[in-house]
PDB file of N, CA, C and O in Angstrom, chain B, residues numbered from 101:
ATOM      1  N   UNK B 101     -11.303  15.974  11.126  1.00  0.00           N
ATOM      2  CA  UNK B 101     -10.556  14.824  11.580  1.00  0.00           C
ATOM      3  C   UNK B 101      -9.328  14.656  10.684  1.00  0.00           C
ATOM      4  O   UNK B 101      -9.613  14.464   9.502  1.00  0.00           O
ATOM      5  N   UNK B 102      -7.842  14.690  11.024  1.00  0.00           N
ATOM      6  CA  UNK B 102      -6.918  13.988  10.547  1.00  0.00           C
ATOM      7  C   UNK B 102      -6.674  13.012  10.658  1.00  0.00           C
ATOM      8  O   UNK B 102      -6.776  12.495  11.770  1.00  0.00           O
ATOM      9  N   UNK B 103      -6.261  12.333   9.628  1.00  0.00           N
ATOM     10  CA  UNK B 103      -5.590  10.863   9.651  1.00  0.00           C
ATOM     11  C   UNK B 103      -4.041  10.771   9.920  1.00  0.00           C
ATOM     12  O   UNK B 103      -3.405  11.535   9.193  1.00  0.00           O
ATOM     13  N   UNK B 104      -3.368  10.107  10.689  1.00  0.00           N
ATOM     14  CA  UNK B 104      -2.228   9.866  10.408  1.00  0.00           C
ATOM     15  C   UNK B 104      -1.989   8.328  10.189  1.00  0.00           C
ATOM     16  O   UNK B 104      -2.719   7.356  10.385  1.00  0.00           O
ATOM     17  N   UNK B 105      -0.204   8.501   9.526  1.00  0.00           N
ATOM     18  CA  UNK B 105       0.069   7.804   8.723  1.00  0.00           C
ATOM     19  C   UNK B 105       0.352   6.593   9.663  1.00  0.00           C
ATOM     20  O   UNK B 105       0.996   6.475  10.705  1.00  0.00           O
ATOM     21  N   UNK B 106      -0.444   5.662   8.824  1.00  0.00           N
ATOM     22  CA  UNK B 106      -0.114   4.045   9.347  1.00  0.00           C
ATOM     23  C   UNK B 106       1.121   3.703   9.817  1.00  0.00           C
ATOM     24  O   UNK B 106       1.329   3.380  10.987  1.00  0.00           O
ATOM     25  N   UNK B 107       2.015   3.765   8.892  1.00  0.00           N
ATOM     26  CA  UNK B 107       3.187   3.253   8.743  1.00  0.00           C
ATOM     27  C   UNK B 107       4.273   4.208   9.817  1.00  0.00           C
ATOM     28  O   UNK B 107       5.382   3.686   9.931  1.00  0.00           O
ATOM     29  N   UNK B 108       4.088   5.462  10.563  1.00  0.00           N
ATOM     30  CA  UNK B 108       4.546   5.880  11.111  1.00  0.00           C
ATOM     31  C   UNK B 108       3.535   5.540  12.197  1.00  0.00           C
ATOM     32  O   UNK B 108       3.926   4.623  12.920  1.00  0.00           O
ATOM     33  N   UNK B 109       2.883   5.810  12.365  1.00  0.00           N
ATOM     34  CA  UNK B 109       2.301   5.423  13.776  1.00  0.00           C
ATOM     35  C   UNK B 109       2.746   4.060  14.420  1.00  0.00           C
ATOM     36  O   UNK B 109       2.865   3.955  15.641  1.00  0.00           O
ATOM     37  N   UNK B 110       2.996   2.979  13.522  1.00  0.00           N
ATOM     38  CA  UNK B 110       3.410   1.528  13.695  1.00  0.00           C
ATOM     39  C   UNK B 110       4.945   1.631  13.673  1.00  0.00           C
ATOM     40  O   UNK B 110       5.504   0.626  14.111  1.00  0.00           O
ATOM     41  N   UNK B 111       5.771   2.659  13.247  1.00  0.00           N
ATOM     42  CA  UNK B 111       7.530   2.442  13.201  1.00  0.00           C
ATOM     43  C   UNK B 111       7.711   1.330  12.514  1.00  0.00           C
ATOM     44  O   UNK B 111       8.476   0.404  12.785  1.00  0.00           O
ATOM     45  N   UNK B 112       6.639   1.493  11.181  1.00  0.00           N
ATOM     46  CA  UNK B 112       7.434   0.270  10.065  1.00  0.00           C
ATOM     47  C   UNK B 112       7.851   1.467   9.006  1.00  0.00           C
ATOM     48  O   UNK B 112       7.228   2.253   8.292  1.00  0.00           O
ATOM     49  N   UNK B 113       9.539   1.120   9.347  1.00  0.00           N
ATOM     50  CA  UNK B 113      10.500   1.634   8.263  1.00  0.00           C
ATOM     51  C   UNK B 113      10.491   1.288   6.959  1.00  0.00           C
ATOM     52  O   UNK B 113      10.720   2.159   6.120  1.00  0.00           O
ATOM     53  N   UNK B 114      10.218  -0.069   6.562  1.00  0.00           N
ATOM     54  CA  UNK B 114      10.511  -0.470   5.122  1.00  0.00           C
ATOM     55  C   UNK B 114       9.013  -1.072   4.559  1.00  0.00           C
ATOM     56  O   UNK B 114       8.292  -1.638   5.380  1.00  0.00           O
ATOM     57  N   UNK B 115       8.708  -0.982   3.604  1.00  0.00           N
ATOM     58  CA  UNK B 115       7.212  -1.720   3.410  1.00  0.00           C
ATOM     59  C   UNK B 115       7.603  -3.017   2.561  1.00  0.00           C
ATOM     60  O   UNK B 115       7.705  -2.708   1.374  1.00  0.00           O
ATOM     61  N   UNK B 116       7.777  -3.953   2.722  1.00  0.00           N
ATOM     62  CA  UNK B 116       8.226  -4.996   2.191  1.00  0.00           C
ATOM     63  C   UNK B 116       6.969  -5.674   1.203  1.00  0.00           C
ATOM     64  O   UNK B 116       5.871  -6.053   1.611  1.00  0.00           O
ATOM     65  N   UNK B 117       7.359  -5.699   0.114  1.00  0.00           N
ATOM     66  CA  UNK B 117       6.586  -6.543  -1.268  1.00  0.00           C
ATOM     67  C   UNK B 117       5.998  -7.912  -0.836  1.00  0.00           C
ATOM     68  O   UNK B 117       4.958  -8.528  -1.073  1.00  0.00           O
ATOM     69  N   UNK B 118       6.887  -8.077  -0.251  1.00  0.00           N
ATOM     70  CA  UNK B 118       6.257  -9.577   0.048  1.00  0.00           C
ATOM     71  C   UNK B 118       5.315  -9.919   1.471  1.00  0.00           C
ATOM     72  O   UNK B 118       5.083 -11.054   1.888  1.00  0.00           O
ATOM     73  N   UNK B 119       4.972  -8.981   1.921  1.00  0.00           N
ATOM     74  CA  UNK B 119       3.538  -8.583   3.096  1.00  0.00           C
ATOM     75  C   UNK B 119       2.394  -8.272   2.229  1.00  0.00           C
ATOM     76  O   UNK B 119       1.836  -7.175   2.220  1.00  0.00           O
ATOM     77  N   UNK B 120       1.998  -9.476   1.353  1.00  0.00           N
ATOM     78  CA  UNK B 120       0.383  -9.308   0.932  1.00  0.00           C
ATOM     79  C   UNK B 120      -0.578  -8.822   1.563  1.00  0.00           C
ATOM     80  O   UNK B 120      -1.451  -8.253   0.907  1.00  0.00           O
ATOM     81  N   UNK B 121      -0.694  -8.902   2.969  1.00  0.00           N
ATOM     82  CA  UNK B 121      -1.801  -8.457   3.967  1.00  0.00           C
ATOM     83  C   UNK B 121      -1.697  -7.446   3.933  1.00  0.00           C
ATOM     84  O   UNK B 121      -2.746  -6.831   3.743  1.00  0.00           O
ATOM     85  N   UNK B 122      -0.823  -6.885   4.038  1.00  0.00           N
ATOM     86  CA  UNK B 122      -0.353  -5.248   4.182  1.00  0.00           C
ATOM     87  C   UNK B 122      -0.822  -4.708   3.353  1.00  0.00           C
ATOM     88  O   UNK B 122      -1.628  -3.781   3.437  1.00  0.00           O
ATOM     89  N   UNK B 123      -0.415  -5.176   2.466  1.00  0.00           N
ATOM     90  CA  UNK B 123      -0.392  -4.325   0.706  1.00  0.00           C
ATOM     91  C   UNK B 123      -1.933  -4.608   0.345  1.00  0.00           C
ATOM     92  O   UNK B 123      -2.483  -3.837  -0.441  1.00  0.00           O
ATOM     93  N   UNK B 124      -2.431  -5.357   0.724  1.00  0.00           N
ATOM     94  CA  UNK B 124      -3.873  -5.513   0.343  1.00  0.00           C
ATOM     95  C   UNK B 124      -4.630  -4.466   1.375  1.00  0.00           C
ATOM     96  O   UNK B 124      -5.825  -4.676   1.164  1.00  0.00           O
ATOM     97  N   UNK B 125      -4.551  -3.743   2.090  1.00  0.00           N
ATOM     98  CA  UNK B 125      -5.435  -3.053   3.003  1.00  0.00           C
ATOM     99  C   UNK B 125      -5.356  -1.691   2.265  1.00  0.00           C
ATOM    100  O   UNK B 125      -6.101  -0.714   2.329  1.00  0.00           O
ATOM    101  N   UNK B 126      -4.404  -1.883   1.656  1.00  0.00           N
ATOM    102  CA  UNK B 126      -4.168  -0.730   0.814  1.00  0.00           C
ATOM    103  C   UNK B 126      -4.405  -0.403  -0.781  1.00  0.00           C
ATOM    104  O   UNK B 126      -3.994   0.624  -1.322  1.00  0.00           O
ATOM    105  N   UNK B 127      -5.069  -1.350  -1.381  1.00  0.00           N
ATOM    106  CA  UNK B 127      -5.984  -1.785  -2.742  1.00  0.00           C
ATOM    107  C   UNK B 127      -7.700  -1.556  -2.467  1.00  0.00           C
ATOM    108  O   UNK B 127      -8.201  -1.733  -1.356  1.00  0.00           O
ATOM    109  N   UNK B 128      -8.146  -1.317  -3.154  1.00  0.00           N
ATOM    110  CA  UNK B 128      -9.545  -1.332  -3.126  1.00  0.00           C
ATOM    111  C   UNK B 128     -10.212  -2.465  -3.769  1.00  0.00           C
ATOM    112  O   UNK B 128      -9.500  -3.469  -3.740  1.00  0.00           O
ATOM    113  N   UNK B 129     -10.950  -2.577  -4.143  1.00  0.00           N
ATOM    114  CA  UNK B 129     -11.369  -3.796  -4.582  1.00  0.00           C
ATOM    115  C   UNK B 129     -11.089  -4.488  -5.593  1.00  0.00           C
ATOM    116  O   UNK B 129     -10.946  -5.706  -5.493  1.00  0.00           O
ATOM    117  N   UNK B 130     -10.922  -3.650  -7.086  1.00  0.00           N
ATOM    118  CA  UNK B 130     -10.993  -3.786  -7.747  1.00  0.00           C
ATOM    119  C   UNK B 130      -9.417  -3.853  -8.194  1.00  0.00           C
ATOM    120  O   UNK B 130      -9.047  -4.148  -9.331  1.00  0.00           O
ATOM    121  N   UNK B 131      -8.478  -3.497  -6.998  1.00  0.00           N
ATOM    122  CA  UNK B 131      -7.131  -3.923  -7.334  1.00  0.00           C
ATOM    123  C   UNK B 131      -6.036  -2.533  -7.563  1.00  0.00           C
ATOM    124  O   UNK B 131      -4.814  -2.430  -7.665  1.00  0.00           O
ATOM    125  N   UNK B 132      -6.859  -1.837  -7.575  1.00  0.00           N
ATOM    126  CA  UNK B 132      -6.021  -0.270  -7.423  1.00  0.00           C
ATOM    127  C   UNK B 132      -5.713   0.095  -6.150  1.00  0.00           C
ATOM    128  O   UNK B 132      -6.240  -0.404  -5.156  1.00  0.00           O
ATOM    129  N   UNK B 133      -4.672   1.161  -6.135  1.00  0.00           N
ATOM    130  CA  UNK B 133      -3.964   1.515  -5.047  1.00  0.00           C
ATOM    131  C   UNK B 133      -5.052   2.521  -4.745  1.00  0.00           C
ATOM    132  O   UNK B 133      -5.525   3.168  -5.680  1.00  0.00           O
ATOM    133  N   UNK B 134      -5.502   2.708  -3.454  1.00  0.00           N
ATOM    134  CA  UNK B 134      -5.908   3.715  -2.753  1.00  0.00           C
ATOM    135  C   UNK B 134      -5.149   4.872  -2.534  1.00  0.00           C
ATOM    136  O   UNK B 134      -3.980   4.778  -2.158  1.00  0.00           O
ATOM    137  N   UNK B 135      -5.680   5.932  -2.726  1.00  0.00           N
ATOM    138  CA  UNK B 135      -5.545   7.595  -2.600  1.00  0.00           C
ATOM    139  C   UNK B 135      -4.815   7.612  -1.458  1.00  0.00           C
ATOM    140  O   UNK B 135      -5.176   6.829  -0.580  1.00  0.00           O
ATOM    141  N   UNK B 136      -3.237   8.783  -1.102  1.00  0.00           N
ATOM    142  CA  UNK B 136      -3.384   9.412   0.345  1.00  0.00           C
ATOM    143  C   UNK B 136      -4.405   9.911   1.050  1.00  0.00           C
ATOM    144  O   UNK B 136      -4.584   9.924   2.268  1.00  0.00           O
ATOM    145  N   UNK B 137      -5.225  10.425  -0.056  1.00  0.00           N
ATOM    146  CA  UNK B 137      -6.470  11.650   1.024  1.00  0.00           C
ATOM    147  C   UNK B 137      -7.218  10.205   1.728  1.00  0.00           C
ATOM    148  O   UNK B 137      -7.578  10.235   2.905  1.00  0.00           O
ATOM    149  N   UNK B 138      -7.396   9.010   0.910  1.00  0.00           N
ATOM    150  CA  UNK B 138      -8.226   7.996   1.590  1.00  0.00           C
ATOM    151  C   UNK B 138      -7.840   7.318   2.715  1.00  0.00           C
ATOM    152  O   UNK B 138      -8.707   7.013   3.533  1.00  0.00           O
ATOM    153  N   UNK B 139      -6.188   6.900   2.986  1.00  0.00           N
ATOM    154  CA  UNK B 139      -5.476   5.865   3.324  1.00  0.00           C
ATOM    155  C   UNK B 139      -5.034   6.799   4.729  1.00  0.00           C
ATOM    156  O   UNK B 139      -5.172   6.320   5.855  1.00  0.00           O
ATOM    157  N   UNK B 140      -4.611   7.872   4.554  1.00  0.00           N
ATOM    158  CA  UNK B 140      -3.884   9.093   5.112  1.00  0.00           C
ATOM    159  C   UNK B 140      -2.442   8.524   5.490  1.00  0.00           C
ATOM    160  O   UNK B 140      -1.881   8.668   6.577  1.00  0.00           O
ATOM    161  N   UNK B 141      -2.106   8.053   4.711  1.00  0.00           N
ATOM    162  CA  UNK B 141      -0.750   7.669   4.711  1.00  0.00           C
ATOM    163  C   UNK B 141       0.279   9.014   4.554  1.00  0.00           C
ATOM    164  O   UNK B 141      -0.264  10.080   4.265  1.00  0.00           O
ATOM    165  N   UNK B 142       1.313   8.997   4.684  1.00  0.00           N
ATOM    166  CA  UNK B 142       2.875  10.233   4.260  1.00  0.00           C
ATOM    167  C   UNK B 142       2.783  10.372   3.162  1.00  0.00           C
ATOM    168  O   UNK B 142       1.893   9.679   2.669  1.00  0.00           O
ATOM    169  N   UNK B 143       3.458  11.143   2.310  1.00  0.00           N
ATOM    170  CA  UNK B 143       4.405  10.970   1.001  1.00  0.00           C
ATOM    171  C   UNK B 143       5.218   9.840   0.923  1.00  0.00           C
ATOM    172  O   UNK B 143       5.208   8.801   0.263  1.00  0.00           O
ATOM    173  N   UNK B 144       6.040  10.416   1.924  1.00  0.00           N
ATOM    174  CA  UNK B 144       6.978   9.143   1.926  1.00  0.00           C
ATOM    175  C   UNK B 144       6.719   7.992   1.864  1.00  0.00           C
ATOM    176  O   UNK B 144       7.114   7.369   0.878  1.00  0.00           O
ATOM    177  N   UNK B 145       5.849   7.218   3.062  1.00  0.00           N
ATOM    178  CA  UNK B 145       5.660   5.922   2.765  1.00  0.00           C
ATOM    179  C   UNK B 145       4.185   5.767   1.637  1.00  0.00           C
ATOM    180  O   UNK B 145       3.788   4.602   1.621  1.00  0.00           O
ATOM    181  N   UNK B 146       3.595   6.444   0.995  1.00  0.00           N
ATOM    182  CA  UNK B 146       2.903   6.247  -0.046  1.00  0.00           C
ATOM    183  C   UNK B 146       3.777   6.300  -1.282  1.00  0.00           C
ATOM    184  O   UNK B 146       3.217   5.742  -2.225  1.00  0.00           O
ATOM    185  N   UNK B 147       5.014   6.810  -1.594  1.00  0.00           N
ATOM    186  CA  UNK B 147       5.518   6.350  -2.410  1.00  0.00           C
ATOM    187  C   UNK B 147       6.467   4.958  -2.770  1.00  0.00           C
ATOM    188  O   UNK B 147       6.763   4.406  -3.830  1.00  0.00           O
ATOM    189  N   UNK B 148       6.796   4.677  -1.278  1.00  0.00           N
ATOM    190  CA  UNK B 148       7.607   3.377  -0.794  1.00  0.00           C
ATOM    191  C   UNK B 148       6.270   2.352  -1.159  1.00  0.00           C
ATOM    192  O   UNK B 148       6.603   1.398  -1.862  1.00  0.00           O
ATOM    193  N   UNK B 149       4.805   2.399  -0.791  1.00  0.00           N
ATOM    194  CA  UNK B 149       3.777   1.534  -1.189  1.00  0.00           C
ATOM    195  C   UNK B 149       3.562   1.375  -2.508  1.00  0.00           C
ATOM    196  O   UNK B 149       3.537   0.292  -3.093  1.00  0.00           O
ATOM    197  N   UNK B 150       3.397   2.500  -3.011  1.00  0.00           N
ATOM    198  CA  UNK B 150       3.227   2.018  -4.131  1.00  0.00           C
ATOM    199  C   UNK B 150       4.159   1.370  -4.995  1.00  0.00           C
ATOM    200  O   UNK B 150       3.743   0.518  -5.779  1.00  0.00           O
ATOM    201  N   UNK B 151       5.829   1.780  -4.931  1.00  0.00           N
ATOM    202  CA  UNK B 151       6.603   0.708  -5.398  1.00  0.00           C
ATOM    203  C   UNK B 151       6.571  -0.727  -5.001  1.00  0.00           C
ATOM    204  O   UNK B 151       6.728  -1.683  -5.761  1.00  0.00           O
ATOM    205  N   UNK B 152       6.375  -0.760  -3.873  1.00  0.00           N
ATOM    206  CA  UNK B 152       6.024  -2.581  -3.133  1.00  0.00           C
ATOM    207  C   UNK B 152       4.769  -3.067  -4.039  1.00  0.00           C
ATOM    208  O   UNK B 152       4.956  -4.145  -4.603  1.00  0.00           O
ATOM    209  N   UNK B 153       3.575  -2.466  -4.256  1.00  0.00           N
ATOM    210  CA  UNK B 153       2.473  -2.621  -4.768  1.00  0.00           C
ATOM    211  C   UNK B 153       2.982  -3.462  -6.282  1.00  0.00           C
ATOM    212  O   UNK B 153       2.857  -4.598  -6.740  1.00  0.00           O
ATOM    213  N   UNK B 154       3.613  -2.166  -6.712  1.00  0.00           N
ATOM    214  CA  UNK B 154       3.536  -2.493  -8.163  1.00  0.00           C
ATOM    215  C   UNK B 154       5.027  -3.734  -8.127  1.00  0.00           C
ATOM    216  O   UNK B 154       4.913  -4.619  -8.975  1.00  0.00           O
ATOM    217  N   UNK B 155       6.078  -3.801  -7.405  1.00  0.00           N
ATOM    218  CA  UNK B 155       6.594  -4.935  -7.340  1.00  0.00           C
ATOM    219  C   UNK B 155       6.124  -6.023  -7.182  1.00  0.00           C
ATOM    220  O   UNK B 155       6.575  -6.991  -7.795  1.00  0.00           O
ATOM    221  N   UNK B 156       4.829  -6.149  -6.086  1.00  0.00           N
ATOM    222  CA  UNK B 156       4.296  -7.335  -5.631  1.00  0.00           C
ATOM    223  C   UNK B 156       3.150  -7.818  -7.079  1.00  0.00           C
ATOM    224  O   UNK B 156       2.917  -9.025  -7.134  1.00  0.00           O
ATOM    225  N   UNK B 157       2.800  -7.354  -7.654  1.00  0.00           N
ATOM    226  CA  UNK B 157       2.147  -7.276  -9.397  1.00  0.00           C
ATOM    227  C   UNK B 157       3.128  -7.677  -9.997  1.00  0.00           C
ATOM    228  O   UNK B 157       2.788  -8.662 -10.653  1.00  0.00           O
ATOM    229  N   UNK B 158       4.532  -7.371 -10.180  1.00  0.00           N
ATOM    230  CA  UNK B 158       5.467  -7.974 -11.200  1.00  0.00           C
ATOM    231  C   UNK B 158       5.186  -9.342 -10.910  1.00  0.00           C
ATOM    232  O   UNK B 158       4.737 -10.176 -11.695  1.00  0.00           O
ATOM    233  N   UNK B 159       5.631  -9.570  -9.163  1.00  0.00           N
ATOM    234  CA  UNK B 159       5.968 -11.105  -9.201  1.00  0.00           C
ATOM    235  C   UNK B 159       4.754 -11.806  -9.356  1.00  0.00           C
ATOM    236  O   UNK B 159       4.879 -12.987  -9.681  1.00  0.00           O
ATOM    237  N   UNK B 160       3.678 -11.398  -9.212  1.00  0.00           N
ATOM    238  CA  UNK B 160       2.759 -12.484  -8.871  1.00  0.00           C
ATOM    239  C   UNK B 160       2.086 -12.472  -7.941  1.00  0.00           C
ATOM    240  O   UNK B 160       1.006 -13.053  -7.840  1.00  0.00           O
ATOM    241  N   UNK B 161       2.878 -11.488  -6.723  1.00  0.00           N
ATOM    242  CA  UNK B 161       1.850 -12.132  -5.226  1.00  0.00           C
ATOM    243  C   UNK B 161       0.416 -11.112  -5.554  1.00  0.00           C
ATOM    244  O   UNK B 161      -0.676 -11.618  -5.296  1.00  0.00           O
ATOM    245  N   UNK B 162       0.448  -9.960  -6.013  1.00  0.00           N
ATOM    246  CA  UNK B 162      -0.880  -9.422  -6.073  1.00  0.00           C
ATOM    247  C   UNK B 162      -1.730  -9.229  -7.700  1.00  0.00           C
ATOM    248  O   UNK B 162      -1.210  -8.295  -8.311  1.00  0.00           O
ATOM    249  N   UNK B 163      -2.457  -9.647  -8.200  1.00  0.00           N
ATOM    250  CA  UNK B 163      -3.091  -9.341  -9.663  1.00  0.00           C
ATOM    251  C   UNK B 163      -2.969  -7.761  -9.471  1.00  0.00           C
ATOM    252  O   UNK B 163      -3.052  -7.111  -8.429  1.00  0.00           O
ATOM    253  N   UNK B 164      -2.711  -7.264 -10.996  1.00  0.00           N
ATOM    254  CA  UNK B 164      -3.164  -6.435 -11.220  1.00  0.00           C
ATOM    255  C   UNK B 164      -4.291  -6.034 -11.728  1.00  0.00           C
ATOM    256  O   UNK B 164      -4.348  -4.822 -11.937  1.00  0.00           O
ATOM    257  N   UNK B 165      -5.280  -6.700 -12.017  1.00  0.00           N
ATOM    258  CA  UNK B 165      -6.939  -6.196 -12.428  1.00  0.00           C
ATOM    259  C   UNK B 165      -7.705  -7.416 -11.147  1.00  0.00           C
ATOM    260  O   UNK B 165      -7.082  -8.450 -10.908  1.00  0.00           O
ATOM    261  N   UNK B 166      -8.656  -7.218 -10.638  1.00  0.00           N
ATOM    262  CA  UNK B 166      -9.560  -8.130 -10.071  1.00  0.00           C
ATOM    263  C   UNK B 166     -10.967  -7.866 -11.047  1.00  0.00           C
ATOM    264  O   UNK B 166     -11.393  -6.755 -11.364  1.00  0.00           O
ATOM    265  N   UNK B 167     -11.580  -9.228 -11.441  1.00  0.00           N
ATOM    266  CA  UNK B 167     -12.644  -8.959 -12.006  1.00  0.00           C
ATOM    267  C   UNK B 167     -13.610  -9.683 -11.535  1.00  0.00           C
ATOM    268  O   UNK B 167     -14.751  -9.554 -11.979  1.00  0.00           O
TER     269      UNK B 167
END
């Protein structure tokens, strides 16, 4: 089975920091970013996520540790 990528299947061009919902489907529990092999996301937009990720951690909207 292949996965394809979310974010192309949906024609979302930009992953915006400030879509918590989003960005949370894409954390595991404990607050880490999930794997491509897991997510089956692109390159491309797995690297665009994870900058939103770790932006959305600067500001505030997502913790970075859950305990």
């Amino acid at each position: 089975m292949t996965k394809h990528c979310f974010f192309t299947k949906n024609q979302i061009n930009h992953i915006d920091y400030k879509d918590v919902e989003l960005i949370k489907q894409f954390m595991n529990s404990y607050g880490r970013m999930k794997t491509r092999r897991y997510t089956g996301v692109c390159g491309k937009h797995q690297r665009e996520l994870a900058a939103a990720i770790k932006y959305a951690r600067f500001m505030g909207l997502v913790p970075f540790i859950i305990r």
